[in-house]
GUSELO-589566 format. One record per residue: residue number from 1; chain; residue in three letters; x, y, z of N, C-alpha, C in turn. Coordinates in nm, 2 decimals. Layout:
BEGIN
LORO pos unit code    n.X    n.Y    n.Z   ca.X   ca.Y   ca.Z    c.X    c.Y    c.Z
LORO NUM    A  ala      X      Y      Z      X      Y      Z      X      Y      Z
...
***
This chain:
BEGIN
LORO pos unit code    n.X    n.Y    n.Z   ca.X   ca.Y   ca.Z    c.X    c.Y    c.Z
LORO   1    A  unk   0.80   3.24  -0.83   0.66   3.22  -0.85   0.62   3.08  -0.80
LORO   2    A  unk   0.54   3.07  -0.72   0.48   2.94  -0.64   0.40   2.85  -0.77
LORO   3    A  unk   0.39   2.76  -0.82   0.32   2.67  -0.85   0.26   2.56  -0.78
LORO   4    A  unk   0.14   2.51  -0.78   0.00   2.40  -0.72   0.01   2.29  -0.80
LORO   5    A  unk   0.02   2.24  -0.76  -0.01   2.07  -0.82  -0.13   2.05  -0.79
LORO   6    A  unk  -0.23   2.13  -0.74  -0.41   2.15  -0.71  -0.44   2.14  -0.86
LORO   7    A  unk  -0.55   2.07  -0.94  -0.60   2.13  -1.00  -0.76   2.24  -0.96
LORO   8    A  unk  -0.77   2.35  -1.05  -0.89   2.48  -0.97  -0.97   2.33  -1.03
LORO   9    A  unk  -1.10   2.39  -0.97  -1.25   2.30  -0.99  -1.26   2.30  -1.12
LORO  10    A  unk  -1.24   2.45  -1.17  -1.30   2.46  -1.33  -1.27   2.34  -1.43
LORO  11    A  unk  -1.09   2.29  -1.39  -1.03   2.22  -1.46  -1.04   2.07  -1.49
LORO  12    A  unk  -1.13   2.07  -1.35  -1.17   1.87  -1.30  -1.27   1.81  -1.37
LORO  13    A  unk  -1.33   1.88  -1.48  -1.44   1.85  -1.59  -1.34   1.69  -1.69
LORO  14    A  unk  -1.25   1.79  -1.68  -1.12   1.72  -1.82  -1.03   1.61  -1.75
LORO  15    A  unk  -1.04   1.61  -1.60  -0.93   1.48  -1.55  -1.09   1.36  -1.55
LORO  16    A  unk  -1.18   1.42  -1.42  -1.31   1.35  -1.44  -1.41   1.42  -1.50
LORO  17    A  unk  -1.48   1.39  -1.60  -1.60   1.41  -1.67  -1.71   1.42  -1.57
LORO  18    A  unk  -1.80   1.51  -1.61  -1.94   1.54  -1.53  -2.00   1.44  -1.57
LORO  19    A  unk  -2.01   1.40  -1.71  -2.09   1.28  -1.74  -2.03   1.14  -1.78
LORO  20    A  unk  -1.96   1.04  -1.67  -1.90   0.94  -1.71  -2.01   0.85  -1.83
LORO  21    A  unk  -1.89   0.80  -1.91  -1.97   0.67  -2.02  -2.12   0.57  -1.94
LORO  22    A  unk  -2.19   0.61  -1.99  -2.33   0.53  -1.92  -2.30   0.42  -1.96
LORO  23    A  unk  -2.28   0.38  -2.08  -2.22   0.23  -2.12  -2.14   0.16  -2.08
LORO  24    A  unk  -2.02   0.19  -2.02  -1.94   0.17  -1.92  -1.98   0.07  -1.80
LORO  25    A  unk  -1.95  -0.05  -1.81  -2.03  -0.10  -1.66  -1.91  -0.11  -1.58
LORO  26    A  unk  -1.92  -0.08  -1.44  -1.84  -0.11  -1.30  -1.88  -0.24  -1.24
LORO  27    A  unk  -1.82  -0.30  -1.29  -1.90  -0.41  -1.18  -1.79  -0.48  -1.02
LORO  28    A  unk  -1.72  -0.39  -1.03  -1.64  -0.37  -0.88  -1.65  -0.31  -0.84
LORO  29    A  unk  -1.71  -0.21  -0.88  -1.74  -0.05  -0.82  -1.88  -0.08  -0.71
LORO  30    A  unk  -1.83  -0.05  -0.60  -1.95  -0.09  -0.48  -2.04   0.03  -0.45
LORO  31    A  unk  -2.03   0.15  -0.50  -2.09   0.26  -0.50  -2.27   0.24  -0.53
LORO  32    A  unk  -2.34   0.25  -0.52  -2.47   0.28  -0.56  -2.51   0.43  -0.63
LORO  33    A  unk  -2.56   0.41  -0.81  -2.67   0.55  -0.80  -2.75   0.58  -0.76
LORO  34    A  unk  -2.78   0.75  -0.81  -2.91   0.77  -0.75  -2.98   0.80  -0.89
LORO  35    A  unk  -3.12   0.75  -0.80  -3.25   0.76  -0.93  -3.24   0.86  -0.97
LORO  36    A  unk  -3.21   0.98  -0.94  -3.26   1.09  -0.95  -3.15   1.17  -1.02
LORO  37    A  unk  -3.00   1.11  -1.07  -2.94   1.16  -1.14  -2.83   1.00  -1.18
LORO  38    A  unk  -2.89   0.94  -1.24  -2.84   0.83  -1.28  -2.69   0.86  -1.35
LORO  39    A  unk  -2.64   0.97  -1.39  -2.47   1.00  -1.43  -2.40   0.95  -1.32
LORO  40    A  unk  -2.41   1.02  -1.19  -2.33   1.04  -1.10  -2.30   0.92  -0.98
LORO  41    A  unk  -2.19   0.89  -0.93  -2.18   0.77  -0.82  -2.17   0.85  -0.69
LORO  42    A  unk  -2.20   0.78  -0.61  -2.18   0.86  -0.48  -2.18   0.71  -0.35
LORO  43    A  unk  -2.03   0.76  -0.28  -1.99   0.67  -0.18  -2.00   0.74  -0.07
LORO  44    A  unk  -1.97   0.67   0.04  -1.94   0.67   0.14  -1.77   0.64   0.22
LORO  45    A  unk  -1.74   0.50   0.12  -1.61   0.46   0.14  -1.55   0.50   0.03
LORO  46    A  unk  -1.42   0.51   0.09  -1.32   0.44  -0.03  -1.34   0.27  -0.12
LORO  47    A  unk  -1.31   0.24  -0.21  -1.31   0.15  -0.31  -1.20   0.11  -0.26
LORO  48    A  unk  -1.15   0.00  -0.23  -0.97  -0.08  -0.23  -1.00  -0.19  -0.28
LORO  49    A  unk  -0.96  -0.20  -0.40  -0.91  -0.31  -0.47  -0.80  -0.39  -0.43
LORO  50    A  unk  -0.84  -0.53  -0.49  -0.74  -0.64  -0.48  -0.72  -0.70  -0.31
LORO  51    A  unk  -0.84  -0.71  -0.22  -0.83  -0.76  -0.14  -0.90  -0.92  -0.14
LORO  52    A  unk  -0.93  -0.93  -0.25  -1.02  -1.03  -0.24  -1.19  -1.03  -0.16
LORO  53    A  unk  -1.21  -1.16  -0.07  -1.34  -1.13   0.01  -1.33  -1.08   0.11
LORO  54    A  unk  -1.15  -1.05   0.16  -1.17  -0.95   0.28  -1.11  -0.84   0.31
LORO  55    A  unk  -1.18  -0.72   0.33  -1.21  -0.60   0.35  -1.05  -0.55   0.42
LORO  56    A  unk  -0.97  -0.47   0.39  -0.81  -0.39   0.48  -0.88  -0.40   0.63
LORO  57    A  unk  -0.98  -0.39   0.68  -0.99  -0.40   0.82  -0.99  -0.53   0.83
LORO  58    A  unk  -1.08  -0.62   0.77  -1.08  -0.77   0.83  -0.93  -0.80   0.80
LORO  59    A  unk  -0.81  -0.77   0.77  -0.70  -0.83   0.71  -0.63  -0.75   0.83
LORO  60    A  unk  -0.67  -0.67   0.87  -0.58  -0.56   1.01  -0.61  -0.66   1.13
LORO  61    A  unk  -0.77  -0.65   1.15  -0.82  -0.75   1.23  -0.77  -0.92   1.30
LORO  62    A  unk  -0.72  -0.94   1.17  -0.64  -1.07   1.21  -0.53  -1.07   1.23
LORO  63    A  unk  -0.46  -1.00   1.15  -0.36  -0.93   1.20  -0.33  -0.88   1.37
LORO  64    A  unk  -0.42  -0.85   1.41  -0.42  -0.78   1.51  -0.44  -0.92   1.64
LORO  65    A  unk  -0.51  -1.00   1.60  -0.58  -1.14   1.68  -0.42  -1.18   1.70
LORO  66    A  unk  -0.37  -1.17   1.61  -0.23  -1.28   1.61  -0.15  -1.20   1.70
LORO  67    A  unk  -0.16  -1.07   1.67  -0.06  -0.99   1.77  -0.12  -0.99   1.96
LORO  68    A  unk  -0.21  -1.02   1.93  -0.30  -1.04   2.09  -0.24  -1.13   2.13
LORO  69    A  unk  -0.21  -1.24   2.04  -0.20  -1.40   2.09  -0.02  -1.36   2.14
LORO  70    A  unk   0.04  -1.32   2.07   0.18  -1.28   2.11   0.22  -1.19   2.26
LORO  71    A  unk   0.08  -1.10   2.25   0.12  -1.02   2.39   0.06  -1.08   2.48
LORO  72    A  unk  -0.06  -1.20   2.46  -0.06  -1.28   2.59   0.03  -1.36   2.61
LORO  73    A  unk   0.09  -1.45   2.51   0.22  -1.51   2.60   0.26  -1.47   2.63
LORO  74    A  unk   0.33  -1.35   2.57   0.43  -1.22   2.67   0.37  -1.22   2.82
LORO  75    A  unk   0.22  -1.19   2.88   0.19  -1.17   2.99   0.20  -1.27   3.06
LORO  76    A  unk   0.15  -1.41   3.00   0.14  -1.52   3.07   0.31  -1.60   3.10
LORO  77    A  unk   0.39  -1.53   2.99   0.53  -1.57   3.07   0.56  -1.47   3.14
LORO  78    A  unk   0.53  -1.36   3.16   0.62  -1.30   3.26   0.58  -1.33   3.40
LORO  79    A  unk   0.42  -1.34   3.42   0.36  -1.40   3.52   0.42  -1.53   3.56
LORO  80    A  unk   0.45  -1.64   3.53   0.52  -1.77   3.49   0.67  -1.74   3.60
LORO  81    A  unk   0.71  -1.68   3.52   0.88  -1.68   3.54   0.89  -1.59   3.68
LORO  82    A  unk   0.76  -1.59   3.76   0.77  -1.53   3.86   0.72  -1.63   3.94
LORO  83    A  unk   0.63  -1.72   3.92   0.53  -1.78   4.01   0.55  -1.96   3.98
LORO  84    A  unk   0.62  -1.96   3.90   0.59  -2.12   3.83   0.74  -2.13   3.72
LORO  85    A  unk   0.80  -2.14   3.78   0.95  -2.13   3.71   0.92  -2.27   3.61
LORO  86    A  unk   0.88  -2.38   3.67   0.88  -2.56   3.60   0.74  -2.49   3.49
LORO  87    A  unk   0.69  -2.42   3.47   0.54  -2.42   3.36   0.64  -2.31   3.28
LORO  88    A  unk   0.67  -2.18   3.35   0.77  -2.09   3.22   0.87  -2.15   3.12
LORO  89    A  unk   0.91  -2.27   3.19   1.03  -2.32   3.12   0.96  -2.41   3.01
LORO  90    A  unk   0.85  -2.46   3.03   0.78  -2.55   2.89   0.74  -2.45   2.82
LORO  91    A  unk   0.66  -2.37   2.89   0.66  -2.22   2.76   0.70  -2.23   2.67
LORO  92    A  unk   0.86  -2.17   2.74   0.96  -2.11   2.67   1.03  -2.21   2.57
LORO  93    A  unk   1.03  -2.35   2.62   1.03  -2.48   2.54   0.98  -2.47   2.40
LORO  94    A  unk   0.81  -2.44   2.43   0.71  -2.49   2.38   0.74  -2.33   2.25
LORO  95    A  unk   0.73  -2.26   2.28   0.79  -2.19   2.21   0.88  -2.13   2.10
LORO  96    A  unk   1.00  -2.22   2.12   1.11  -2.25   2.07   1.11  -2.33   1.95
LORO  97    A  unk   1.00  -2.45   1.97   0.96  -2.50   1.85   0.85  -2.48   1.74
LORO  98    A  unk   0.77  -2.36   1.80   0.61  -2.32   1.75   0.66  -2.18   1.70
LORO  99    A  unk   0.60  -2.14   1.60   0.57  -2.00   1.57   0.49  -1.99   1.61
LORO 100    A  unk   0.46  -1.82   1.66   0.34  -1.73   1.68   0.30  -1.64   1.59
LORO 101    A  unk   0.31  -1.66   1.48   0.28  -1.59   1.35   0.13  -1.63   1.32
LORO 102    A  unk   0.07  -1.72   1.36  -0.06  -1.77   1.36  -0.12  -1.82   1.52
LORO 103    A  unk  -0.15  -1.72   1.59  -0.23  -1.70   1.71  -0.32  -1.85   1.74
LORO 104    A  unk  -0.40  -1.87   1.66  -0.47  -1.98   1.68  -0.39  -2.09   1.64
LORO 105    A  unk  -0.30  -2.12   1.52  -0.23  -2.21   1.48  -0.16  -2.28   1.68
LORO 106    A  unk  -0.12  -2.18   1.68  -0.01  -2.18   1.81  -0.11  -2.26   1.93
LORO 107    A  unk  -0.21  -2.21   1.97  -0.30  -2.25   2.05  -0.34  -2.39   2.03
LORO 108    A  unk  -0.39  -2.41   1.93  -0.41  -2.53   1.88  -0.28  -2.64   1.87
LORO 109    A  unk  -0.20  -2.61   1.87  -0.08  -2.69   1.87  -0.04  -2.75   2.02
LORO 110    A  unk  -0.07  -2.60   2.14  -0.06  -2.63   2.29  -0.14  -2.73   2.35
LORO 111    A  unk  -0.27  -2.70   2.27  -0.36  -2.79   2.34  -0.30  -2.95   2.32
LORO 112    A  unk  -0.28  -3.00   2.18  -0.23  -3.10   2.17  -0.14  -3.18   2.23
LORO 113    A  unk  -0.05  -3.10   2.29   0.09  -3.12   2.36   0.07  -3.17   2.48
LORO 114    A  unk   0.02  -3.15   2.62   0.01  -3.21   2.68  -0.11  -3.14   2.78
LORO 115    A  unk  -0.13  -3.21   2.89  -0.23  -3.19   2.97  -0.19  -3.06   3.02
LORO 116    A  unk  -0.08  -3.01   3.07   0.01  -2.90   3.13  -0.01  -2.79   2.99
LORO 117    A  unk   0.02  -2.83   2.90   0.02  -2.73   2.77  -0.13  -2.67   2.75
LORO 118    A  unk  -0.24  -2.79   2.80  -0.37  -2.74   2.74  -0.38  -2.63   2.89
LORO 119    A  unk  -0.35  -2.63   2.97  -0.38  -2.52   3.09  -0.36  -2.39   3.05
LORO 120    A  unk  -0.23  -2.37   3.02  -0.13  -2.27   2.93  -0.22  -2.25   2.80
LORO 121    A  unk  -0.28  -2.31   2.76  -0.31  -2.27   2.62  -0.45  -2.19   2.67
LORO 122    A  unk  -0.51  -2.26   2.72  -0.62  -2.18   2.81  -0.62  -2.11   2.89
LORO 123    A  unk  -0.52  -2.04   2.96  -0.45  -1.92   3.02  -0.42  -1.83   2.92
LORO 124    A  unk  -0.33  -1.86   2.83  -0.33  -1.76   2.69  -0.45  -1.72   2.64
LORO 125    A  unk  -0.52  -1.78   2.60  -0.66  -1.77   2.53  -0.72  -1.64   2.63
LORO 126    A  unk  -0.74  -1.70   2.73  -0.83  -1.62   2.87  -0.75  -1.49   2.83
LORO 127    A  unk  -0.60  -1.48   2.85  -0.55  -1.33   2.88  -0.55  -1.24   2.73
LORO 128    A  unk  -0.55  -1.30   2.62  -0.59  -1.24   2.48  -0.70  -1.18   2.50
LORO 129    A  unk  -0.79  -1.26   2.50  -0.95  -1.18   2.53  -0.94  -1.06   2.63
LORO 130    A  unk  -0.94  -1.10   2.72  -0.90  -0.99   2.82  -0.84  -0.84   2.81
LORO 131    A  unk  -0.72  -0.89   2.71  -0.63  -0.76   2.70  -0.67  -0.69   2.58
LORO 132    A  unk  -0.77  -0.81   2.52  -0.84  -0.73   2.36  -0.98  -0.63   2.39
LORO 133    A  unk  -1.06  -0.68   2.48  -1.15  -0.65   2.53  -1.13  -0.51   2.64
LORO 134    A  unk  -1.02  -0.51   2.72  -1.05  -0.44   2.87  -0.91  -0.35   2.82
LORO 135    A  unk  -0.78  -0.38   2.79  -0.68  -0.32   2.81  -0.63  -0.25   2.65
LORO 136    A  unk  -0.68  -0.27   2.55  -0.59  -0.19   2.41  -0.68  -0.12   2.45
LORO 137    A  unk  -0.61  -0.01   2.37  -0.64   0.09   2.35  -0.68   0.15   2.21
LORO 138    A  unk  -0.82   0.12   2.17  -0.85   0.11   2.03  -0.84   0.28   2.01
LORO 139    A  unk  -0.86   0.39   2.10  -0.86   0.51   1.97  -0.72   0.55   2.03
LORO 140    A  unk  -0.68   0.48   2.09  -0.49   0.52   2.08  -0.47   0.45   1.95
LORO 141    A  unk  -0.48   0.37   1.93  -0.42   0.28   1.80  -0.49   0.36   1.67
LORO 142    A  unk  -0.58   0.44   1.66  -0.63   0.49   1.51  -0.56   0.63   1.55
LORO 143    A  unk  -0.55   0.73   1.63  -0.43   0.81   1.64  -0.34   0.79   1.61
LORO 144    A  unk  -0.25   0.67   1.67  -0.12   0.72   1.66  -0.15   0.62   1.52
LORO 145    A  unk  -0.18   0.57   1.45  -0.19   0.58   1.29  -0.21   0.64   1.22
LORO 146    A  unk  -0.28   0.76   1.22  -0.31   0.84   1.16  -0.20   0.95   1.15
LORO 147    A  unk  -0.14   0.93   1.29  -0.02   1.04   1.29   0.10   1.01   1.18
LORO 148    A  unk   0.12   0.85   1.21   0.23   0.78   1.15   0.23   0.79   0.96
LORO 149    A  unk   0.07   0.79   0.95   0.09   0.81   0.82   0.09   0.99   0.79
LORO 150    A  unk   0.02   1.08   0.79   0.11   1.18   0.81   0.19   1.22   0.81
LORO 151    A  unk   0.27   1.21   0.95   0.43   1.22   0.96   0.49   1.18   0.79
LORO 152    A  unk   0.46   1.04   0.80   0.53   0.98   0.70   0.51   1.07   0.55
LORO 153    A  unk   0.41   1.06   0.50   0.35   1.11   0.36   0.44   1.32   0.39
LORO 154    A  unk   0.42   1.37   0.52   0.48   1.46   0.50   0.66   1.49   0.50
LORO 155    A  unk   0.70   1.36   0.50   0.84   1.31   0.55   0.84   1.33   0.40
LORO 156    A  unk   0.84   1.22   0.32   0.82   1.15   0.17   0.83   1.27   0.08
LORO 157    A  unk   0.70   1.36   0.13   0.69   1.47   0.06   0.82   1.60   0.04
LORO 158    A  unk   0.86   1.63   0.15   0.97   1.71   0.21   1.11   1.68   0.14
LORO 159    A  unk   1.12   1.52   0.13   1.22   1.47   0.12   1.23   1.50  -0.06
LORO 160    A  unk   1.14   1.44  -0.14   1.15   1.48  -0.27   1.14   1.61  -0.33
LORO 161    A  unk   1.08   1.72  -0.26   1.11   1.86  -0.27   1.28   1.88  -0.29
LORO 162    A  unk   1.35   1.86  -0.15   1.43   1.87  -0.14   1.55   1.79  -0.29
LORO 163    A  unk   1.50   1.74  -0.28   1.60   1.61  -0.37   1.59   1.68  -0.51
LORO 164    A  unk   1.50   1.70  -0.54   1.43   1.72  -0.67   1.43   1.90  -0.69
LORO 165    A  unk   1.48   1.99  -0.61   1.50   2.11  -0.63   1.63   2.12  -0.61
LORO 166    A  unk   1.73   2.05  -0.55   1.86   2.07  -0.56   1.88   2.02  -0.68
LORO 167    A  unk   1.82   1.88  -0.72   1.89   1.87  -0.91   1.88   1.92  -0.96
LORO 168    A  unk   1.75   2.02  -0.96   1.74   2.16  -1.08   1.81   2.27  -1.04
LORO 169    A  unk   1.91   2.28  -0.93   2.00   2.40  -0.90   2.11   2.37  -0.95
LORO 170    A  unk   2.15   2.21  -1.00   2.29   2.16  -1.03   2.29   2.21  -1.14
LORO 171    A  unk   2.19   2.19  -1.25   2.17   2.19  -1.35   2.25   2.33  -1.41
***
């Protein structure tokens, strides 16, 4: 006999109440009522807690700045190590003692370094924009995430069936 870990509608009265505590204040709850039935909340988004002032996109976002800043050096050395062997090799120098874990940190540190470094740093800069602007591929990148978590959650899922129905055959 199949069992559902669904609960039917009828039953969702008892997990969520039709009439939440009016007393109750939300005051993280970003939702808005309506006049017109002051019980009920009604979103648009998801609620994510515990990000502070900034939003899972703005935190992806920078994320993502930093990763630009990484695949323009990548472009601007491979360019380099073809055209300018004496500027690749300060790079690669320059590199060696800098993290790129902070995109801008990094930049800012080139400019400092020398008159040759601020060129480079402003060649990186130029080709980040460039490849953020003209070359990602933003609805490749919310595909193949969306796939990834899928795959995953239906991996996760499959894998505990499994696990968790052979211990009840041991038994």
């Amino acid at each position: 006999m199949e069992s559902s870990a669904i609960l039917p509608l009828s039953q969702l009265p008892y997990v969520y109440p039709a009439t939440p505590n009016t007393n109750k204040a939300y005051p993280f709850w970003p939702c808005k009522r309506r006049t017109s039935q002051p019980t009920r909340l009604h979103c648009s988004k998801m609620f994510v807690p515990g990000f502070g002032e900034a939003s899972p996109e703005a935190k992806a976002a920078k994320n993502l700045h930093n990763f630009f800043t990484y695949v323009a050096v990548k472009i601007v050395a491979a360019q380099l190590e073809s055209y300018n062997p004496e500027a690749y090799e300060e790079l690669m120098e320059f590199l060696s003692r800098h993290s790129l874990n902070d995109g801008d940190k990094f930049c800012a540190s080139m400019f400092r370094e020398s008159s040759r470094h601020k060129n480079l740093a402003l060649r990186i800069m130029e080709v980040r924009s460039a490849y953020c602007k003209n070359d990602f591929e933003w609805d490749n990148l919310k595909r193949l995430a969306l796939k990834m978590v899928t795959d995953s959650n239906t991996r996760l899922m499959k894998d505990y069936v499994l696990e968790t129905s052979s211990a009840e055959t041991e038994k």
